[in-house]
C-alpha positions as CSV (number, residue, x, y, z in Angstrom):
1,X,20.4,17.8,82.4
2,X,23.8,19.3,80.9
3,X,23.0,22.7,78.7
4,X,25.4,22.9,75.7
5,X,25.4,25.8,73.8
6,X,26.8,26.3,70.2
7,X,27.4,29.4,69.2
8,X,28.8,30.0,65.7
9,X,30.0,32.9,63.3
10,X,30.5,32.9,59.6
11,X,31.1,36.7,59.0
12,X,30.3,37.8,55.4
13,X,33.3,38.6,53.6
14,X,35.2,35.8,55.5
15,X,35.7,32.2,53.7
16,X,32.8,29.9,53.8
17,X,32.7,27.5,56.8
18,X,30.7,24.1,57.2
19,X,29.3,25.5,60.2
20,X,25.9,23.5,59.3
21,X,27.9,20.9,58.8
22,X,29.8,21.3,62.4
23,X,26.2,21.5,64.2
24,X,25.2,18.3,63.1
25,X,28.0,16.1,63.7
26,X,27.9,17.6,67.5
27,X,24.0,16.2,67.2
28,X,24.7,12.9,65.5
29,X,27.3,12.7,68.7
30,X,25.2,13.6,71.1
31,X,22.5,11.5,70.1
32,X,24.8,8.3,70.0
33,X,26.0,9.0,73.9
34,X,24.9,7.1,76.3
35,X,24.2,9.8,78.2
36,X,22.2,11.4,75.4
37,X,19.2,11.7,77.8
38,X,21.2,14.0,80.2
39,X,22.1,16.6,76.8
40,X,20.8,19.6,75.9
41,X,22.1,21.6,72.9
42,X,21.1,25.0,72.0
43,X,22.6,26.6,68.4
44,X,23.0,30.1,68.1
45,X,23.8,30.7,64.2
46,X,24.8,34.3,62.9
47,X,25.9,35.2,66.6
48,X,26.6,39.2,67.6
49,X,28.4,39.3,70.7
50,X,25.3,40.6,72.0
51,X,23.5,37.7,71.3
52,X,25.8,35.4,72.9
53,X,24.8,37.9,76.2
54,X,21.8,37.5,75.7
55,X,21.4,33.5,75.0
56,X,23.7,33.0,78.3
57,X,21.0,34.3,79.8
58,X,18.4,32.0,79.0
59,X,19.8,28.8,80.3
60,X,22.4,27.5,82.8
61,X,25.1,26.3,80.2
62,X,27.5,24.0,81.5
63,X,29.1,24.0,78.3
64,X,30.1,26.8,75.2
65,X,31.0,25.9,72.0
66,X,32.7,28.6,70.0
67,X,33.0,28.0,66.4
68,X,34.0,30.0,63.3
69,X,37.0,32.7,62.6
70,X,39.7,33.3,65.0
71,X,42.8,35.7,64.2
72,X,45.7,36.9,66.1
73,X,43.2,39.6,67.7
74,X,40.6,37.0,68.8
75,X,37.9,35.0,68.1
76,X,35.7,36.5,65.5
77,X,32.0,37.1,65.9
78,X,29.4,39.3,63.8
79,X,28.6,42.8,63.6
80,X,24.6,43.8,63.7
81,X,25.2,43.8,59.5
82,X,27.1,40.1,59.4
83,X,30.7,41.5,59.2
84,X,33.5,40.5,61.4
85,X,33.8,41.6,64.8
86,X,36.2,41.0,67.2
87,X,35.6,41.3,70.9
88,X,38.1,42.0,73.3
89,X,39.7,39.1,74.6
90,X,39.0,40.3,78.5
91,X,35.3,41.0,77.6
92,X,34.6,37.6,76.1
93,X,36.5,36.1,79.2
94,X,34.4,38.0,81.5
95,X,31.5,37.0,79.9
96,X,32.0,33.5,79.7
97,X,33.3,33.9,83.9
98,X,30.6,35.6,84.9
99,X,28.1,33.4,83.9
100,X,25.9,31.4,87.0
101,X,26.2,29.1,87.4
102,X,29.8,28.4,86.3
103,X,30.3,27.4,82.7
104,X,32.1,23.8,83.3
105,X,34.0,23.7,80.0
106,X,34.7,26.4,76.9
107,X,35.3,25.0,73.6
108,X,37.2,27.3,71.2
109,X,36.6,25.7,67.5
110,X,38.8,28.4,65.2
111,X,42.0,29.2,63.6
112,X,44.4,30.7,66.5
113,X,42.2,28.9,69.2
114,X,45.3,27.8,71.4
115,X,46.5,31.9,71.2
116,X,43.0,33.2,72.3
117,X,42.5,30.3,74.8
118,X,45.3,31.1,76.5
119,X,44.7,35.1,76.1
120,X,41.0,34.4,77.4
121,X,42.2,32.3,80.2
122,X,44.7,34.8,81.9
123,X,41.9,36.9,81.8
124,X,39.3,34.9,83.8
């Protein structure tokens, strides 16, 4: 069985994405695989960068979905009140590395997503 965990982050204040929307697409996907059996996904809606911590603790993910705001600074999460917080790029890479056992693949599902990829990369 393959853990997938999607994690998404719709900051107040920010423009309104079809996050819902995004969630069930991955599901409708999933669910016509042939390996659909063999695929687990967890959502994480709202998500603080603690609680994307926290939920990697809970189950060995082979695969992260990141979805929602990105900038020049980084992929955007949520503050404890919903507003938009960015964590350092070598933080999130350390999280996402130091995860056991190894997270397989990273999805990155924003505007700027090829500039923090390859910031979060060199970091890992």
């Amino acid at each position: 069985m393959k853990s997938i965990l999607a994690v998404f982050a719709n900051p107040k204040g920010t423009d309104t994405l079809r996050l819902g929307e995004e969630q069930r697409v991955i599901q409708e996907c999933i669910k016509r695989s042939r390996r659909r059996a063999q695929l687990r996904l967890d959502a994480q809606h709202a998500a603080t960068v603690d609680d994307l911590a926290r939920v990697l603790l809970e189950a060995p993910y082979a695969i992260v979905h990141l979805s929602g705001h990105g900038g020049s600074e980084g992929f955007v999460l949520e503050d404890d009140g919903g507003r938009p917080f960015v964590p350092p790029p070598a933080a999130l890479a350390r999280l996402l590395r130091d995860h056991s056992p190894p997270i397989e693949c990273v999805i990155l599902n924003s505007c700027y997503s090829l500039t923090e990829a390859r910031r979060t990369t060199s970091k890992m």
